[in-house]
C-alpha positions, -999 to +999 in steps of 0.1 A: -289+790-630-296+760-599-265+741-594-267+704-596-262+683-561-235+660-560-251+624-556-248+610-522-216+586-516-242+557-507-261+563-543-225+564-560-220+530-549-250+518-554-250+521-592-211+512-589-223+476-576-249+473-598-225+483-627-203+457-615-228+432-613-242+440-649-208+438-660-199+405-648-228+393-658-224+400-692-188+384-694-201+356-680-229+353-704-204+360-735-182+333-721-204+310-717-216+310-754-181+313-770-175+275-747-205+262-762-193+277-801-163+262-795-175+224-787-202+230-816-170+237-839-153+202-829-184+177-831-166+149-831-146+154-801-170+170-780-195+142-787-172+112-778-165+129-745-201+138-739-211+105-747-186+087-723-197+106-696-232+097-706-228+062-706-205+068-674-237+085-657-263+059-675-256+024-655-260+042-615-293+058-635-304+027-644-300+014-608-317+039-593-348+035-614-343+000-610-342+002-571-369+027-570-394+002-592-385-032-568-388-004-535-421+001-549-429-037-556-421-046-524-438-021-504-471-047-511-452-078-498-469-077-461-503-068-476-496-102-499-483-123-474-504-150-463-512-174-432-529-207-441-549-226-414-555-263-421-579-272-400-588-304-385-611-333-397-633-330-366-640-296-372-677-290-387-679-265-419-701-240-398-675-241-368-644-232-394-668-205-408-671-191-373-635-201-363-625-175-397-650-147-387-633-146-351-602-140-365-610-114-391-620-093-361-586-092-352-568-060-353-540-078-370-558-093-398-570-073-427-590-100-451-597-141-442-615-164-463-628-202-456-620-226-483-638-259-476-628-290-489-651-294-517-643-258-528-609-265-528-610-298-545-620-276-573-597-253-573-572-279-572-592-296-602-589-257-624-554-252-614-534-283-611-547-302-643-548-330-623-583-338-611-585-370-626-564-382-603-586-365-574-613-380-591-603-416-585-600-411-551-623-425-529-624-400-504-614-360-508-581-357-492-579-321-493-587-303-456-610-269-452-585-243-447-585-205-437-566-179-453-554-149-436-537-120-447-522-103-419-511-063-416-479-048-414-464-081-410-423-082-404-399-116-400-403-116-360-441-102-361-448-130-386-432-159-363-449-148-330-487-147-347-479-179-366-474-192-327-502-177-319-528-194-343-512-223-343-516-233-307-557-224-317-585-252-311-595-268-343-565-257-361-537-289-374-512-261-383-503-230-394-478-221-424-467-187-435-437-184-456-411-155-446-378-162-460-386-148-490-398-114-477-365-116-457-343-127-488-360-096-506-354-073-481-318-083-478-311-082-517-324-045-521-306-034-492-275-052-507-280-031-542-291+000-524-252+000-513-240-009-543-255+013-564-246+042-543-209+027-543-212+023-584-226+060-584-192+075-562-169+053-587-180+063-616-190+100-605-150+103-600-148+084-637-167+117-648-144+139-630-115+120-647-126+126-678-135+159-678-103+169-661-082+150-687-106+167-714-097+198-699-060+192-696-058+189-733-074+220-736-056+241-715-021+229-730-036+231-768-040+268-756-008+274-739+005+304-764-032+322-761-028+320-721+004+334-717-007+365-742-037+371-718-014+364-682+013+390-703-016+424-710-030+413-673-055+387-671-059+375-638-059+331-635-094+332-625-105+351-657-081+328-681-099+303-661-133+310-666-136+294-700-121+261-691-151+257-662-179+264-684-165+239-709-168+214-683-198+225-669-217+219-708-200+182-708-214+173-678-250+190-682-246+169-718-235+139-704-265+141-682-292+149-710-276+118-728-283+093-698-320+107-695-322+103-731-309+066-734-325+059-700-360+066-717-354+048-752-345+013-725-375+018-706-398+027-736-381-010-751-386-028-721-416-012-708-440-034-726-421-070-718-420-057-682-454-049-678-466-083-692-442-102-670-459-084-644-490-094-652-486-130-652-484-127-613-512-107-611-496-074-608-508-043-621-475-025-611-469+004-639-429+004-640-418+040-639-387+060-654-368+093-637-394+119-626-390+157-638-376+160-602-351+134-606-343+139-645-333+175-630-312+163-600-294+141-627-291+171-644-277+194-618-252+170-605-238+162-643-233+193-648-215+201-612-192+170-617-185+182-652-175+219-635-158+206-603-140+180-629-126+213-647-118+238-617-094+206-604-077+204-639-072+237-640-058+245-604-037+219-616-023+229-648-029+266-655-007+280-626+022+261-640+014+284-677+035+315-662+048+342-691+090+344-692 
C-alpha cells in the first residue's frame, strides 16, 4: 500500500490564498446584492435620494456637453475669419484680379476671391432689399473688393497681416474683425473654470448627501450592529454594507444624469440644429460619448462610495457594545 506525499508548504498556501480569495469574493458578491434588495424594498426613499444626486450630477453634465459643442464650434473661427480689401478707384478690374491671385500664393492665405463692383452691386441688390435705392444712383458707389481668408489666424497674428496688406499698392484699406474671436475665446475659458468649480461644489453636494443618507442608515441599524460587534464582526465587515449602498446611489445618480441628459438633447437637438443652420452651419451638436457616459459613471459611483466610507468612519466607531 504507497503512502500519500504530504503537499508541499508552497502548494498548501497556494490553494489557502486562493480559498481566501474565493471566499471573499463570494461575501462580497452576497453583500453587494442584499444592498441592492434592500434599496429595491424602500422605492420611495431610495429614489428621492438617487434622484437628487442625479439632478446634483445633471447641471456640471450639461456644461460639459455644452463646453465640448461651443469647443468644437469655435475650433472653425480662424478658417471663417475674413480680411476684406477695398481697393481703390484707380485700380483697373484685371490689376485687382492679379493683385488677389498674388496674395492667394501666400502661405498665409488659404482661399481669396475678387468681387468687382458690378458683382457686388448685386449682391447688395439680393441681400439688402434695397436696390432700388442703388438703382437711382447715378453712379455705383460700391468699390471692387478682395476677400481673404487667412490660416491659423490669432488676435496679434491677425493685427500684424492686417498691417501688412494694408500698407499694399492699390489697396484703400484693410478691415478684419477680431474682437469677437477674442470675446469668444475669453467666454469659454471663463465657463471652462466655472464649470469645473460647479462640478467640485456639487461633487461635495453628492458626498453630502450620500453621507447623510448613510448616517440614517447606520443609526436605523444601531441594535443589528452592536449584535454583529458583540459574536465578533470586525468594523470593516459591519462596514461593508454601508459602502455598497453608497456606491449603487451614486452609480444611480449617474445613470439618471445620462438618462435626463439625453431626453434634453433629443428635445433640443432639432431647434439647435436649425438655429445652426441659419448661419450656415452644418455643426451636428453632440451628447456624452460611451467614453464619457462611462467616466460619469465611474466617478458617480466613487463619490457615492467615498461619500459612505466618510459617514461611516464617522459614525460606526462611536456604535461600541456595553
Amino acid at each position: 500500500m504507497s503512502k500519500r506525499k504530504p503537499e508541499s508548504g508552497a502548494k498548501q498556501r497556494q490553494q489557502t490564498s486562493t480559498s481566501r480569495l474565493k471566499s471573499l469574493w463570494q461575501s462580497h458578491r452576497a453583500v453587494a446584492l442584499l444592498s441592492i434588495r434592500k434599496l429595491i424594498g424602500e422605492p420611495a426613499a431610495s429614489a428621492m435620494t438617487i434622484a437628487v444626486i442625479g439632478i446634483a450630477l445633471l447641471l456640471p453634465t450639461t456644461l460639459f456637453v455644452a463646453m465640448n459643442n461651443l469647443q468644437i464650434l469655435s475650433e472653425g473661427v480662424s478658417e471663417s475669419s475674413r480680411i476684406t480689401l477695398y481697393l481703390a478707384d484707380t485700380l483697373s478690374e484685371a490689376e485687382g484680379r492679379s493683385l488677389s491671385e498674388q496674395l492667394l500664393a501666400r502661405p498665409d492665405i488659404s482661399t481669396g476671391a475678387y468681387i468687382s463692383p458690378t458683382q457686388a452691386a448685386e449682391e447688395f441688390r439680393e441681400y439688402s432689399g434695397l436696390g432700388d435705392v442703388l438703382s437711382e444712383l447715378e453712379e455705383n458707389p460700391l468699390p471692387a473688393v478682395i476677400v481673404l481668408s487667412p490660416q491659423d489666424i490669432d488676435e496679434a497674428s491677425g493685427a500684424a497681416l492686417l498691417t501688412e496688406l494694408n500698407a499694399l499698392a492699390g489697396v484703400e484699406s484693410a478691415q478684419l474683425d477680431l474682437e469677437w474671436i477674442a470675446r469668444l475665446q475669453r467666454f469659454l475659458d471663463l465657463a471652462q473654470r466655472m464649470s469645473t468649480a460647479l462640478m467640485l461644489i456639487l461633487a461635495l453636494a453628492v458626498l453630502f448627501v450620500v453621507g447623510n443618507t448613510i448616517r440614517l442608515a447606520i443609526e436605523s441599524r444601531r441594535a443589528e450592529i452592536v449584535v454583529v460587534k458583540l459574536v465578533g464582526g470586525t468594523d470593516s465587515y459591519v462596514a461593508r454594507p454601508f459602502l455598497y449602498t453608497g456606491f449603487w446611489y451614486g452609480l444611480g445618480g449617474g445613470v439618471l444624469a445620462w438618462l435626463l441628459l439625453s431626453l434634453i438633447m433629443l428635445a433640443l437637438g432639432g431647434p439647435l440644429a436649425a438655429l445652426l443652420a441659419l448661419y450656415d452651419n452644418q455643426h451636428t451638436v453632440h451628447g456624452l460619448s460611451l467614453l464619457s457616459g462611462l467616466v460619469l459613471l465611474t466617478g458617480s459611483a466613487l463619490l457615492g462610495w467615498l461619500g459612505a466610507w466618510i459617514s461611516v468612519r464617522q459614525h460606526l466607531a462611536a456604535i461600541e457594545p456595553r
